[in-house]
N, C-alpha and C positions, 0 to 999 in steps of 0.2 A: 122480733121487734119490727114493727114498721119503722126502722130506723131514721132517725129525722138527721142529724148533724151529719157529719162529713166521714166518721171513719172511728177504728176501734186503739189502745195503745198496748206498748207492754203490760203485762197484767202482773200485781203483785200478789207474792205467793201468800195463800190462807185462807183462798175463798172457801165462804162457809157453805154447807149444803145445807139444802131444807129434806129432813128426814133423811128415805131414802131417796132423794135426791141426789147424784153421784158429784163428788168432790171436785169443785173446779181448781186444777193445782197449776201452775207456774212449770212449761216446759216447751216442746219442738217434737214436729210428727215429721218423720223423714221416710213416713210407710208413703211405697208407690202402690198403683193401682192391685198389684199382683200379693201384696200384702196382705188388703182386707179380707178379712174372714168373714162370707156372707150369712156363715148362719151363726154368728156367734154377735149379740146385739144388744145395750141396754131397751131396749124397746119388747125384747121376748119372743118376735115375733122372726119366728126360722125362715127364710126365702130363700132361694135358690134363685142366684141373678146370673144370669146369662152371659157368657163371656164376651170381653169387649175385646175388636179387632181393630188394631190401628188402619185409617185410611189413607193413604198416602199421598191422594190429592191434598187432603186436612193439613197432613201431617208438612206438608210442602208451603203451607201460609203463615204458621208458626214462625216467630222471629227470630233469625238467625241465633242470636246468644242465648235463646233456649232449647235452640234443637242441639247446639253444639255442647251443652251444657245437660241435656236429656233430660231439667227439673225446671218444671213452671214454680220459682217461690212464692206463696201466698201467704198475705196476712189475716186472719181468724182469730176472731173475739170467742176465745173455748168456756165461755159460761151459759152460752143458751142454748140449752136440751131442750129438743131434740134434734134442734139443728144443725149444730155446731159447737162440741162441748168434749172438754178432756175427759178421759173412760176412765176407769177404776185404778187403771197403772198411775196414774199422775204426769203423762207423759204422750200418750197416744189424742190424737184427737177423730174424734167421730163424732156420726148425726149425719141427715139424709146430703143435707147441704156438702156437706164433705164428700161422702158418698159418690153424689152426683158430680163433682168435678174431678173427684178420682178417675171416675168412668171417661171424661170428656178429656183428660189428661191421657189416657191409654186410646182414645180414639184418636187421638194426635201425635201419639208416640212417641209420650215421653210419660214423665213422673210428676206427681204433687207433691210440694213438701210444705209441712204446714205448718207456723209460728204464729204460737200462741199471741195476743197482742189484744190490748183494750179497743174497743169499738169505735172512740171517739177520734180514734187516730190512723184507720186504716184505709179511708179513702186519701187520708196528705200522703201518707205512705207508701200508695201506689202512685200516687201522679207525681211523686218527687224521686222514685225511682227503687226505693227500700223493696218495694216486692214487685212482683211482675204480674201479681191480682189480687184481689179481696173477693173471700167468700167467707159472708159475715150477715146476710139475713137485713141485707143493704132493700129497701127500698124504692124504687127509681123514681126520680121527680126532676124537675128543671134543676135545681141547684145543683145537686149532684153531677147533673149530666155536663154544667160548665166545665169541672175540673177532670172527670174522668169517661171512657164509655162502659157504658153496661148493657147486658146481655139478660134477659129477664128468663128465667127457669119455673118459677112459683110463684103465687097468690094467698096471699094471706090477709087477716083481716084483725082486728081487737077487739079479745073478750077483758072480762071481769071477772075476777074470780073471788070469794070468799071460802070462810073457813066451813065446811058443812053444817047446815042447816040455818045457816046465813043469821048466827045470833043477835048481830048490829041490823038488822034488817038494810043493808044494804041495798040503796038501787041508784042505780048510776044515772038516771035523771035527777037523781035529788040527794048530792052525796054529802052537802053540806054539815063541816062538823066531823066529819070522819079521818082519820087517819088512813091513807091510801098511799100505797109502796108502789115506785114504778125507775125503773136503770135510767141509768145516765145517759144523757145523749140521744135518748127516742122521741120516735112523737109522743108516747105518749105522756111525756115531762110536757108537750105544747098542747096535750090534750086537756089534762088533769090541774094545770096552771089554767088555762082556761076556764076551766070549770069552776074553779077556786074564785077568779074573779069575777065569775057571774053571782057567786054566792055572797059575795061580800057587796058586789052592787045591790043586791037585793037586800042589802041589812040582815043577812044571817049568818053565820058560824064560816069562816073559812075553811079551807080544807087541809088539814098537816098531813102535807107531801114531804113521803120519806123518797130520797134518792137515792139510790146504789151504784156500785159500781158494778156490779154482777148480777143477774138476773136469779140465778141460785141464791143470793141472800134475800132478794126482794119474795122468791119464793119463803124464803126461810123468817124472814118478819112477820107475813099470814098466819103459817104454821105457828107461829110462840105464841101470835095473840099483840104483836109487837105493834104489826097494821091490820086495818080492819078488811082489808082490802087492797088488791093490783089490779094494775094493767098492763098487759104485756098482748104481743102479736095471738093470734090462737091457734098456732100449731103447739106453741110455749106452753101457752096456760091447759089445754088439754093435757098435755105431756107430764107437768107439774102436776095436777089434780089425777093423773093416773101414779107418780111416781111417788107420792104422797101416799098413797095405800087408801085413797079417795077420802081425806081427812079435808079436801077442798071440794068447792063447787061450783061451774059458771057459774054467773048473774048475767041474765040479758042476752041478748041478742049479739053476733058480732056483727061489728059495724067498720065500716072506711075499709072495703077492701082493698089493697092495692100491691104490686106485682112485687116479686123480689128481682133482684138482676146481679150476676157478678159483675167484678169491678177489673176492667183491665186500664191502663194509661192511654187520654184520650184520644193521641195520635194512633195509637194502636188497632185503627178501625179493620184492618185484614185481619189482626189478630181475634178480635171480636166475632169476627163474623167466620170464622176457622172454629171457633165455641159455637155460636150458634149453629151453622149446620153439624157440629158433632153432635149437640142434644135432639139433632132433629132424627138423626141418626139412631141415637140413644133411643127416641121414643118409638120410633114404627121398629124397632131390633125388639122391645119390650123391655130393656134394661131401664131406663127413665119412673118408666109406672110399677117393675118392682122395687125397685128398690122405693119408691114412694110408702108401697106395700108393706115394706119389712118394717118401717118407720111408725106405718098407722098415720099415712100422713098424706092418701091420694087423694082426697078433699083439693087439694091446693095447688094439684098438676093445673100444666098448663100444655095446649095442644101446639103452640108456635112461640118461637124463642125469638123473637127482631130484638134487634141492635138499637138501642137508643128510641123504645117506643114513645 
């Protein structure tokens, strides 16, 4: 998601999948870095990721009650595959984004532990003290950056996606009239609203925007036939139109690229910057771009990680 509001919340149990889409369930990941199994991946794709060695200068910026405590807790919205999304147990949480601060946790020498939690609630939740970061496919932008710091990892941008062979002739210049699925709390709720009122300024058909709470349903409303159409970030929607068994198709061009960043508490600027040189770390080690690799998701790398770009 190019996530637009502030954060994600507890998530309630029953998320639906689309197809195979794997099951967004209601739990807590308390795997550390030494946990992940790098060849074993909803994504298919076997890598061999290099092993991460803590640094100790790093490991020395980290804030005292989490070195003494050895777990960075973070809050994660586990319904957007491939990013960040509970696996087949109903309990594990995986996706590159996880991944990646697994790696940036064991470069700092300690553990990730990761709580499930809705999206719209996990930036309050890191600046008011509940976790110690969000890694949740956050977007970085001035608002955000009031309440918390963030550390930018990836780039992503928003496709469209339809049911294969685009039967509503779908085209996102001209959606009016359509039924179009997109999560809670993203831009692209302020993308697809927008669009909505340009079509009704113009004296045609507005647009019925379905909401969700899960990105896996909004997946799962295209698939029925439910919406004619989403929007979601495009590492998502490739990932959905692959997990889908290609019953989906972009539409268009992706467009509004812009950076992902984790989410630490804003006072936490040594903390931040103890994250970004681990990715920097991560990326000339080669751990950073496989594990992008295992995901099907090195489109989106980025070559320098600053703090509050």
């Amino acid at each position: 998601m190019i996530h637009a509001q502030s954060a994600r919340r507890v998530i309630a149990c029953g998320g639906v999948a689309a197809l195979t889409v794997l099951m967004a369930a209601c739990g807590s990941d308390t795997l550390g870095p030494a946990d992940a199994s790098p060849q074993e991946t909803a994504s298919g794709n076997a890598t061999n990721i290099p092993e991460v060695k803590a640094d100790p200068a790093l490991a020395a910026m980290v804030p005292e009650p989490i070195r003494q405590s050895g777990t960075i807790q973070v809050g994660t919205d586990g319904s957007y595959p491939p990013n960040e999304f509970i696996g087949a147990d109903g309990k594990t949480m995986q996706g590159f984004a996880v991944e990646l601060f697994r790696a940036v946790a064991a470069k700092l020498g300690v553990q990730a532990t990761f709580s499930n939690a809705a999206f719209d609630g996990i930036v309050l939740g890191v600046s008011s003290g509940k976790w110690n970061a969000g890694v949740s496919s956050l977007s970085i932008n001035a608002e955000r950056k009031k309440a918390v710091t963030m550390v930018q990892y990836f780039r992503a941008g928003t496709a469209w996606a339809a049911p294969r062979g685009n039967p509503r002739n779908v085209n996102p210049a001209s959606p009016c009239g359509l039924a179009v699925a997109v999560q809670r709390g993203t831009v692209q709720v302020d993308d697809i609203e927008a669009r909505s009122k340009a079509c009704a300024a113009a004296g045609k058909a507005a647009i019925r925007i379905l909401t969700e709470q899960e990105q896996t349903k909004v997946t799962a409303d295209v698939v029925s036939g439910k919406a004619d159409a989403m929007l979601a970030d495009s590492p998502v929607a490739a990932y959905a139109i692959a997990q889908t068994g290609d019953s989906l198709e972009q539409i268009g061009d992706i467009y509004d690229a812009a950076p992902y960043g984790f989410v630490v508490p804003r006072s936490e600027t040594r903390f931040a910057e103890a994250i970004s040189q681990a990715l920097a770390q991560l990326k000339s080690e080669g751990t950073y771009d496989a594990i992008l690799d295992k995901w099907s998701n090195r489109g989106g790398s980025v070559s320098t990680f600053p703090v509050n770009p």
